[in-house]
C-alpha positions as CSV (number, residue, x, y, z in Angstrom):
1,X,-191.7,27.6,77.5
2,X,-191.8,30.3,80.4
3,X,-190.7,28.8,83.7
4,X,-193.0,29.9,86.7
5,X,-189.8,31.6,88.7
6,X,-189.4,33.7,85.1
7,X,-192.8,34.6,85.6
8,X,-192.3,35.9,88.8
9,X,-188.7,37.7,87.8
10,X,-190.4,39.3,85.0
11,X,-193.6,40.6,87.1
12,X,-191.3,41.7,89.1
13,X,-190.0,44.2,87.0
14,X,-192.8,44.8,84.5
15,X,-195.0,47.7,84.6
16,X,-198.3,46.7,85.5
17,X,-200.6,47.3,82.0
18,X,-198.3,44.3,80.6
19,X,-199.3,42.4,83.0
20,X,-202.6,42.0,81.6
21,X,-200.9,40.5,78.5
22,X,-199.8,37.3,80.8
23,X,-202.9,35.1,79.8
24,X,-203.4,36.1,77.0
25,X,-200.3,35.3,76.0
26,X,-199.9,31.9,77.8
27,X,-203.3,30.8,75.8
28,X,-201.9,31.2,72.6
29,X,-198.7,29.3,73.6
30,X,-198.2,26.8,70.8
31,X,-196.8,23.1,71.4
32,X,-193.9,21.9,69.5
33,X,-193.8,18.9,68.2
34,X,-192.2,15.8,69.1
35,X,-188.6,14.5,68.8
36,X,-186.7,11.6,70.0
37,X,-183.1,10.7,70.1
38,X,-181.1,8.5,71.9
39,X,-178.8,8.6,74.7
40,X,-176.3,7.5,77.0
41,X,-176.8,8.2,81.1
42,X,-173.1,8.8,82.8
43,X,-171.9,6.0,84.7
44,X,-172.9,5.0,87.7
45,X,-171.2,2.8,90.2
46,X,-170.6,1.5,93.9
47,X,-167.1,0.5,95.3
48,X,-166.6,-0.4,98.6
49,X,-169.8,1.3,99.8
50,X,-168.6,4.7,98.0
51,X,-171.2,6.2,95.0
52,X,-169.5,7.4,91.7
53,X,-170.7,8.7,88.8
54,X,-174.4,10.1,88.3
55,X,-176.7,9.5,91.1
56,X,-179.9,10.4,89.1
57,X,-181.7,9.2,86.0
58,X,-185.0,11.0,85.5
59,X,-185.5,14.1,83.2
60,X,-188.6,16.3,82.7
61,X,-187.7,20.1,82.6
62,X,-187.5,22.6,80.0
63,X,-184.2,23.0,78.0
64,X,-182.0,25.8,77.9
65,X,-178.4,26.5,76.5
66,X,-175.7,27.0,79.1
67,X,-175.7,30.7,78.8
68,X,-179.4,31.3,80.0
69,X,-180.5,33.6,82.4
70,X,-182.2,31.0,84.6
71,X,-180.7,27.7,85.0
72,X,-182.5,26.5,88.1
73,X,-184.2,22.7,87.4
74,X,-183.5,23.5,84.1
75,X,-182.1,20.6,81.6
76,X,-178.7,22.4,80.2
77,X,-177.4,21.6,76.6
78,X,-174.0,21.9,75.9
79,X,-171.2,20.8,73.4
80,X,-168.7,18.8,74.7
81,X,-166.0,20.9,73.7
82,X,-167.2,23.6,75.7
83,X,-167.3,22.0,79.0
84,X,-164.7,21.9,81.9
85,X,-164.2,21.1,85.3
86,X,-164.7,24.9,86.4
87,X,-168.1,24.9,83.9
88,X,-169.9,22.1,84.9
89,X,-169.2,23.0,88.7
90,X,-170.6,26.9,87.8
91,X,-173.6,25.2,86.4
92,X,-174.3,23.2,89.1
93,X,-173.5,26.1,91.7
94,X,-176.5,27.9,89.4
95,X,-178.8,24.8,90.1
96,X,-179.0,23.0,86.5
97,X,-181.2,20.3,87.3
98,X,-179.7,17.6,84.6
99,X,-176.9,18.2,81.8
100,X,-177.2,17.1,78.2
101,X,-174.2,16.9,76.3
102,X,-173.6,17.0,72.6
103,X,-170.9,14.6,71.4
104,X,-169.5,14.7,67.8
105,X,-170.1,11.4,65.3
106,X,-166.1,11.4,64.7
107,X,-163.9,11.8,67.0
108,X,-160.9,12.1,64.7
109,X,-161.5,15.7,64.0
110,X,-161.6,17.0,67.3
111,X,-158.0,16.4,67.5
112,X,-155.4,14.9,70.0
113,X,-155.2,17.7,72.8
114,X,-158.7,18.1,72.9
115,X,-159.5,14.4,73.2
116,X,-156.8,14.2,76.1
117,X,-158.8,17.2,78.1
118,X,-162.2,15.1,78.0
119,X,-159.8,12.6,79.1
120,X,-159.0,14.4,82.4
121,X,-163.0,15.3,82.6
122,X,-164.1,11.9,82.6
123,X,-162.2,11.1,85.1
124,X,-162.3,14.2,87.4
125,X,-166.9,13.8,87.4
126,X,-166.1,9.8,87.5
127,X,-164.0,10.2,90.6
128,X,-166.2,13.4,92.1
129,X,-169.8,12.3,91.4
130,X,-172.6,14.3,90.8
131,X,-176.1,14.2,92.1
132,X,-177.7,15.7,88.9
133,X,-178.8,13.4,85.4
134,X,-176.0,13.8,83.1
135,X,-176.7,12.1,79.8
136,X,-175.0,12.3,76.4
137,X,-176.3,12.1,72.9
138,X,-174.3,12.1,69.5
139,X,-175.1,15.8,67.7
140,X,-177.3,15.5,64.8
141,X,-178.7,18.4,62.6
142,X,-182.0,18.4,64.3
143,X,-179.8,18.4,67.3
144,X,-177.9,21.1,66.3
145,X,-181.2,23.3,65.3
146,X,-182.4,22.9,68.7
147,X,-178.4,23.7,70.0
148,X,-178.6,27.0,68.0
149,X,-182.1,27.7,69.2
150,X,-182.0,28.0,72.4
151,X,-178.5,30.0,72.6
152,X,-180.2,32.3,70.2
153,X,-182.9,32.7,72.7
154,X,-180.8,33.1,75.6
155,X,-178.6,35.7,73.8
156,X,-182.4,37.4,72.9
157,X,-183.2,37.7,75.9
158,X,-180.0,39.1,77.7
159,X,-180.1,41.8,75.5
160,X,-184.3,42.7,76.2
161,X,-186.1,43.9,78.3
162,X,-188.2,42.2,81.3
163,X,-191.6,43.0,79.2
164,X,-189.9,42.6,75.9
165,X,-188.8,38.6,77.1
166,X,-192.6,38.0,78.1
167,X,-193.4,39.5,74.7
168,X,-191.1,37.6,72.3
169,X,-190.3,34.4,74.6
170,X,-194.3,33.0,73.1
171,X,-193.0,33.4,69.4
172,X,-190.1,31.7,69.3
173,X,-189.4,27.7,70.2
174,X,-189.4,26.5,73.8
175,X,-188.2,23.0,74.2
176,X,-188.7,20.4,76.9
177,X,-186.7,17.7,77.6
178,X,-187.8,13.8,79.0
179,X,-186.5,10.6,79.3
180,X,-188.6,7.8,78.6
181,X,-186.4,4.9,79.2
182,X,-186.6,1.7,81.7
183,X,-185.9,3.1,85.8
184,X,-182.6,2.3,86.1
185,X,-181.7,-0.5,88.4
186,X,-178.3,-1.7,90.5
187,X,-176.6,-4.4,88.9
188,X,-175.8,-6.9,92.3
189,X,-175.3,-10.1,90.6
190,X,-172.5,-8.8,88.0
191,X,-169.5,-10.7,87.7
192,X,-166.3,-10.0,85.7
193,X,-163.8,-13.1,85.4
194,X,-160.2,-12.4,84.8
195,X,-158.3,-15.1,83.5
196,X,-154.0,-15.5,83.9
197,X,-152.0,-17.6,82.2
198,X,-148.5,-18.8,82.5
199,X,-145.9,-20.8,80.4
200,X,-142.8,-22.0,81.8
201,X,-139.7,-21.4,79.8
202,X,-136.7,-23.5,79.8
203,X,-134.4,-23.1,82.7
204,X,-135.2,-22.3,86.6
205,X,-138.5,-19.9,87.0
206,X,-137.0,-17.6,89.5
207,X,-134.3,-16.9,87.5
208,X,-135.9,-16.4,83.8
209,X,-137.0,-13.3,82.4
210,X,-140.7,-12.7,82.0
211,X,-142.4,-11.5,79.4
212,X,-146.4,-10.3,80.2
213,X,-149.0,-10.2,77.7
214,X,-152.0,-8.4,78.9
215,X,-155.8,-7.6,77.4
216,X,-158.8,-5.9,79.2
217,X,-162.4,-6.7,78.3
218,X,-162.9,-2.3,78.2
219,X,-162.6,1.1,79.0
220,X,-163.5,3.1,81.2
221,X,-165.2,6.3,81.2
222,X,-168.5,8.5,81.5
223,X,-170.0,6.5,79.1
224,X,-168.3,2.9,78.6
225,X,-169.2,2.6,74.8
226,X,-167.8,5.9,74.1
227,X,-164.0,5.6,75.8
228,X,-161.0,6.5,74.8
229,X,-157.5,5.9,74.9
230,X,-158.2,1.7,74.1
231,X,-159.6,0.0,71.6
232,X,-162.5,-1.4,73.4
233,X,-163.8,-3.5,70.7
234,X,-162.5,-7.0,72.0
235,X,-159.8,-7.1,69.2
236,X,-157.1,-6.9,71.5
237,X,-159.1,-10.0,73.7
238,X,-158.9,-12.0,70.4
239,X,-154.7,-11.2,69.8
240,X,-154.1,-12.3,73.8
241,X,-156.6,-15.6,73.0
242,X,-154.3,-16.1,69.7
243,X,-151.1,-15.4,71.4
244,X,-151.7,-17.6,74.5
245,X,-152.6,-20.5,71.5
246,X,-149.8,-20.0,69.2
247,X,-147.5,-19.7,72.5
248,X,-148.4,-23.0,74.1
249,X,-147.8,-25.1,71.0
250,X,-144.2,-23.4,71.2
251,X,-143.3,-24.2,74.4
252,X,-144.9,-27.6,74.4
253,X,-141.7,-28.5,72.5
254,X,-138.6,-28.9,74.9
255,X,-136.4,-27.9,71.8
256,X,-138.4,-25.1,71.0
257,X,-139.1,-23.8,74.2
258,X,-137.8,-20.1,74.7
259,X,-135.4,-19.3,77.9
260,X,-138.3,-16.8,79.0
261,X,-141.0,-17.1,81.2
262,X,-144.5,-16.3,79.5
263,X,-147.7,-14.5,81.1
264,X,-150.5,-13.6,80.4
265,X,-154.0,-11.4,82.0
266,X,-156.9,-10.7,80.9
267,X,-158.7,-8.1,82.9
C-alpha cells in the first residue's frame, strides 16, 4: 500500500506525464486478504512512579521490513536475531511507529551466545522504555512469506526509480498491520505474596550454619511467558513446597535434627 508522504516523495521527483498514471493506478489497487496471528505486547510496568517497558498498545499502519525507504508511522517487521540496542534506537530515530518482532518456535537452535545477547536486550528496552507498540509473535510460514515480502519490496524499490516504484509498488503485495485485542488496562489491585520459611537446627541459631533454599513464581523479561535463563514453569515452586515438607518432618525429630539452620523464599 502507497503511504501519502511516498506519494508526495515520488511526485516529487516524477516527470509530470506519470503523474497522470496516479489514479488510475490507485483504482485498480487490489485488497489482500486477511490474516490473523497472535501476539505478545512488551511489558509494561510502573515502579515507584517511574514507566518501563512499552507505553503504547494500538497498531493500524502499513507494514514494512526494517530496511525500507520510509519508516515514518510505519509498523516495522524484524527477526529477532537481527535486532540490537544500536538497531532498534536507528529505527526509532527514523520514526517507526510500532515494532513487530519475529521469534523462533525453538529456542534451542539459536544457540547459547545468541540467547545471552537477547538477554542483554531485554533488559537494556525493559530498563529504557519506549514510547512506541512493540509486540512479538512466534514466526510461522505465512509469517515468513510476508517477512520475505516486504524485504523483497524494499530491496525493489532501492534499486528503481521514483516512477518505476509508483509503477510496480500496485503489483506486488502491500500489507497492513492491526491489533484487534481488548485496550489494555493498569493492573492496581495486583498482589504478589512471598512466603519464608525457617527451620531451626540443633544447637544456638546465631552460631549455626544456614543453608537457603529459594524458588520464584517467574521471569522476567519483554514478554513474561517467553523468558529465559529460569525455568518459569512452577517446577522449581513445587521442589521448594516438597523440600520445605520433607524438611520439617526431619527436623521435627530432636535426634534427627541436622546442626544447620534451614531457610527457605519464595519470591
Amino acid at each position: 500500500m502507497l503511504g501519502f508522504e511516498d506519494l508526495l516523495e515520488l511526485v516529487r521527483t516524477t516527470p509530470p506525464p506519470v503523474w497522470i498514471l496516479v489514479p488510475i493506478l490507485l483504482a485498480s489497487a487490489s485488497v489482500q486478504g486477511v490474516q490473523d496471528f497472535a501476539v505478545h505486547r512488551m511489558a509494561q510496568f510502573d515502579l515507584h512512579g517511574v514507566q518501563y517497558g512499552c507505553q503504547s498498545a494500538y497498531i493500524s499502519m502499513e507494514l514494512k521490513g526494517s530496511d525500507a525507504n520510509v519508516l515514518n508511522r510505519r509498523c516495522v517487521l524484524i527477526r529477532w536475531m537481527d535486532l540490537t540496542k544500536e538497531r532498534f534506537a536507528e529505527l526509532v530515530e527514523h520514526g517507526t511507529g510500532s515494532l513487530l518482532i519475529l521469534m523462533p518456535a525453538d529456542y534451542a537452535v539459536t544457540g547459547a551466545d545468541k540467547l545471552k545477547e537477547w538477554t542483554k536486550l531485554e533488559h537494556h528496552l525493559l530498563n529504557s522504555g519506549t514510547s512506541i507498540p512493540v509486540y512479538f509473535t512466534i514466526e510461522t510460514p505465512e509469517l515468513t512469506k510476508i517477512y520475505e515480502d516486504v524485504h523483497h519490496a524494499a530491496l525493489r524499490d532501492k534499486n528503481s526509480t521514483a516512477a518505476a516504484v509508483l509503477l510496480n509498488i500496485f503489483s506486488g503485495r502491500g500489507y497492513h498491520v492491526t491489533t484487534n485485542g481488548p485496550e489494555t488496562k493498569p493492573l492496581t489491585d495486583a498482589h504478589v505474596t512471598n512466603i519464608q520459611g525457617k527451620l531451626l537446627g540443633r544447637g544456638e541459631e546465631e552460631s549455626l550454619p544456614t543453608l537457603v533454599i529459594v524458588a520464584h513464581y517467574d521471569a522476567s523479561g519483554l514478554v513474561t511467558s517467553w523468558s529465559h535463563g529460569a525455568d518459569a514453569n512452577g517446577s522449581g515452586v513445587v521442589a521448594l513446597l516438597e523440600l520445605a515438607r520433607l524438611l520439617s518432618r526431619l527436623y521435627k525429630d530432636a535426634k534427627l535434627r541436622p546442626a544447620y539452620l534451614c531457610q527457605s523464599y519464595l519470591l
